[in-house]
C-alpha positions as CSV (number, residue, x, y, z in Angstrom):
1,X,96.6,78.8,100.3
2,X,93.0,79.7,99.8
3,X,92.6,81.9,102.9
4,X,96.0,83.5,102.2
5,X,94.3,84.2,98.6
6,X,91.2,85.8,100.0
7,X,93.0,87.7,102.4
8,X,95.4,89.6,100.0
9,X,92.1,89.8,97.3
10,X,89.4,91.4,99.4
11,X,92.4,93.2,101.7
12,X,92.4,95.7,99.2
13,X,88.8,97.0,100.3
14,X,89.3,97.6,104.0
15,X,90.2,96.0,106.9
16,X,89.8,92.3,106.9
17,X,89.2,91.5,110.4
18,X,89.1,87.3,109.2
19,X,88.8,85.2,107.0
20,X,87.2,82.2,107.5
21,X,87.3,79.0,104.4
22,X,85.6,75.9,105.5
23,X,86.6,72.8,104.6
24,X,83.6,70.7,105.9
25,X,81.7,68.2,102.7
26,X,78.7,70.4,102.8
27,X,80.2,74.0,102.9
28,X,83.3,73.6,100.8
29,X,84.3,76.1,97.9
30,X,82.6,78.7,100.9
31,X,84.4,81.6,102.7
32,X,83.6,84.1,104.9
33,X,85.8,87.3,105.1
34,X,84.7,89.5,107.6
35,X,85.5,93.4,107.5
36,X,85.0,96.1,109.9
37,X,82.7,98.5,108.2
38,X,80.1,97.5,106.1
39,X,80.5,100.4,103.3
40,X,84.0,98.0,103.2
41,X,82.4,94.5,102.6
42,X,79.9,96.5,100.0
43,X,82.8,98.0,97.6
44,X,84.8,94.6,98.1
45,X,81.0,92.9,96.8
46,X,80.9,95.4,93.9
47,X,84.1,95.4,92.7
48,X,85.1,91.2,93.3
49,X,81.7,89.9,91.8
50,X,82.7,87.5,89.0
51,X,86.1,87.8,89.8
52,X,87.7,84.5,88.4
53,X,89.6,83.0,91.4
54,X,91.2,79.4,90.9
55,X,89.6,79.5,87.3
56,X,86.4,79.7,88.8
57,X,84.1,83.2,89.4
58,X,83.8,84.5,92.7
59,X,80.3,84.7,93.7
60,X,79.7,87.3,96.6
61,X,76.8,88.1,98.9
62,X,76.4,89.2,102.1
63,X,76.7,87.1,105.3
64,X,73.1,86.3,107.1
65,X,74.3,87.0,110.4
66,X,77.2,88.9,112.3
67,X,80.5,87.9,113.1
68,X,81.1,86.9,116.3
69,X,84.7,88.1,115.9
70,X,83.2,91.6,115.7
71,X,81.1,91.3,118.3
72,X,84.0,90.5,120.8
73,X,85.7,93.5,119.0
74,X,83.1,95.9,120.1
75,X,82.5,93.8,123.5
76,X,79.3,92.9,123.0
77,X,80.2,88.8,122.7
78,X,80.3,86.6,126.0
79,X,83.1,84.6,125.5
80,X,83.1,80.4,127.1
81,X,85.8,79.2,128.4
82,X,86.3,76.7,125.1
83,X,86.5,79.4,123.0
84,X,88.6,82.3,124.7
85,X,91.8,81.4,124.2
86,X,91.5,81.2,120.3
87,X,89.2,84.7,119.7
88,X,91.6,86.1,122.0
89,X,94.7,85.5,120.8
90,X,93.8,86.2,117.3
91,X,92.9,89.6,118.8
92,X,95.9,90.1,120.5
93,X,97.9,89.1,117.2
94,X,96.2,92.1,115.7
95,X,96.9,94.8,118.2
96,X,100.0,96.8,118.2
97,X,99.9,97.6,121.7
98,X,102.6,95.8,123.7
99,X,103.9,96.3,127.4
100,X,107.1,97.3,128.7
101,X,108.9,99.1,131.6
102,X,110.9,102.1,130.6
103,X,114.2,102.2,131.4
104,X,116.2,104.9,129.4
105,X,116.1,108.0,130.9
106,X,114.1,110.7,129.2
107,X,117.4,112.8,128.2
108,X,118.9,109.5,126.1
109,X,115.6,109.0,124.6
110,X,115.3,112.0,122.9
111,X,119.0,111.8,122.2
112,X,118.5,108.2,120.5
113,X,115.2,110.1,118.3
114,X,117.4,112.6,117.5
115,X,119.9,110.1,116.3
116,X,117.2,108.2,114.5
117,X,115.4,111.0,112.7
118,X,119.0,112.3,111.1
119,X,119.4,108.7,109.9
120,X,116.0,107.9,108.7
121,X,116.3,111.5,107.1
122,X,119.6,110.8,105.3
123,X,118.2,107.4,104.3
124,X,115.3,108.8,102.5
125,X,117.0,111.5,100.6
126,X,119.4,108.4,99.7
127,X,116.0,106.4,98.4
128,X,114.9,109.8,96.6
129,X,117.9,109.9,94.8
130,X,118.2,106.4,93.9
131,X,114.1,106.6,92.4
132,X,115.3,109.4,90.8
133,X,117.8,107.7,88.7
134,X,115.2,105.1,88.0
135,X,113.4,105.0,84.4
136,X,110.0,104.0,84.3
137,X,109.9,100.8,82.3
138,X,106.5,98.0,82.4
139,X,108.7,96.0,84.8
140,X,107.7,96.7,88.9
141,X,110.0,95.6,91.6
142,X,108.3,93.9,94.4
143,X,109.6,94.0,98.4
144,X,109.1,93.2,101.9
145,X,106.9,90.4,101.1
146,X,105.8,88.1,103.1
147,X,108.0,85.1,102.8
148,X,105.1,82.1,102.1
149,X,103.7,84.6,99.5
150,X,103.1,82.4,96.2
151,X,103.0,83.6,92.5
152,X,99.6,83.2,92.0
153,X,99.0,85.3,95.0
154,X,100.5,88.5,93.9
155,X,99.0,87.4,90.4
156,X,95.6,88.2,92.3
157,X,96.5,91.7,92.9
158,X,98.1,92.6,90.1
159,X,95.6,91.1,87.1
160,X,92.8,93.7,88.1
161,X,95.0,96.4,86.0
162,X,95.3,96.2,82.7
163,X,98.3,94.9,80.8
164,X,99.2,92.6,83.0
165,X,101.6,89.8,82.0
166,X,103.0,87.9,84.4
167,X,104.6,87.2,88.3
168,X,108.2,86.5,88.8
169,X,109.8,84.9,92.2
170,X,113.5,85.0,92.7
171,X,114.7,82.0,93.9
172,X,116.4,81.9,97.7
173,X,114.9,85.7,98.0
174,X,111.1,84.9,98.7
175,X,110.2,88.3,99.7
176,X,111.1,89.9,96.7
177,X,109.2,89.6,93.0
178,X,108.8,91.2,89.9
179,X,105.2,92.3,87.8
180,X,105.4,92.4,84.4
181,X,102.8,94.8,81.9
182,X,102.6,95.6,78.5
183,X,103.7,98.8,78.8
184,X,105.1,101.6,81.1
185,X,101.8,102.9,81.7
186,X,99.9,100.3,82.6
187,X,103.0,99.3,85.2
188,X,102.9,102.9,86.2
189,X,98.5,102.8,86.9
190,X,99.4,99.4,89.5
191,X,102.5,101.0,90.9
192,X,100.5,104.0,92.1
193,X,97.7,102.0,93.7
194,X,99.5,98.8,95.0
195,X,102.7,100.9,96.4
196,X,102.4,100.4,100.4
197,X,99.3,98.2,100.0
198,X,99.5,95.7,103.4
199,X,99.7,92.0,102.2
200,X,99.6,90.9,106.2
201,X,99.7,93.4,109.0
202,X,102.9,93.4,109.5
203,X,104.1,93.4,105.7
204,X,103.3,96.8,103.6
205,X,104.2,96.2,100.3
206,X,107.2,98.1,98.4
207,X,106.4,98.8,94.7
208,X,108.8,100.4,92.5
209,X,110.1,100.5,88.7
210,X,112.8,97.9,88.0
211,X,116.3,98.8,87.3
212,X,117.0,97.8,83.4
């Protein structure tokens, strides 16, 4: 839960490349969270010092020596045979390039984008409408979540705007959630930043006003 916690918390900085919590006597209560750039890992410093995670503050400073994760990103890291398999694959799990062999021929595959673009265009004028219809209200509508994402996770995001009340799960549908504010307003100042914001690679976050 912890590293999930970090993840979606210092996520909203930049590209978090890993997170690493240990759990050994000496080093626990310590994380690393390494990001790509380091005008990233400065904004996240600036704007998470002090931030009260668990009840506790975060205190945030940099790292006294490079990741080897980003070394093996920019191929300057040697990798042993121990530790390939498990720098590699997490690697792997972050690329989005696959492998395939084509076999449609050229004419059906712009036949089935053709198809797909008139749907996904009659789809979103669809949404539009529907958003249209929608009053803004201090209740946001949370989708495409990721399905182990906890209460006190999203609380994470949502507390660092003000007017923020409270989380609410709906039970049997765990990637969906409601935030709660004050006020329309303040609803409206998270919606704008947290609408589309990536929880995990593969989830980008749906924020919209809730239907009352």
């Amino acid at each position: 839960e912890l590293r999930k916690a970090l993840y979606y918390l210092f996520s909203q900085y930049g590209r978090v490349v890993d997170v690493v919590a240990l759990k050994t006597m000496k080093m626990r209560g310590q994380a690393f969270i390494v990001y790509r750039e380091i005008t990233e890992a400065t904004k996240a410093m600036r704007s998470l010092q002090g931030f009260p995670l668990f009840d506790k503050p975060i205190k945030i400073d940099y790292a006294k020596t490079r990741s080897n994760k980003l070394n093996v990103l920019d191929g300057e890291y040697k990798l042993d045979e121990s530790n390939t398999q498990s720098i590699y694959s997490q690697i792997f799990s972050e690329s989005k390039f696959s492998q395939g062999v084509t076999t449609v021929s050229r004419k059906r595959e712009h036949e089935e984008d053709d198809q797909a673009n008139k749907k996904m265009a009659l789809d979103k004028t669809e949404e539009e409408e529907e958003e249209e219809n929608v009053i803004p209200n201090r209740i946001l509508f949370l989708q495409n979540l990721p399905i182990d994402v906890t209460d006190k996770m999203l609380s994470y995001l949502f507390v660092q705007y003000p007017g923020f009340k409270e989380i609410r799960l709906v039970p049997g549908k765990p990637d969906i959630a409601f935030a709660e504010y004050e006020n329309e307003l303040q609803a409206q100042t998270a919606l704008k930043v947290l609408d589309g914001f990536n929880i995990t690679p593969e989830n980008a976050m749906k924020v919209e006003f809730a239907k009352i």
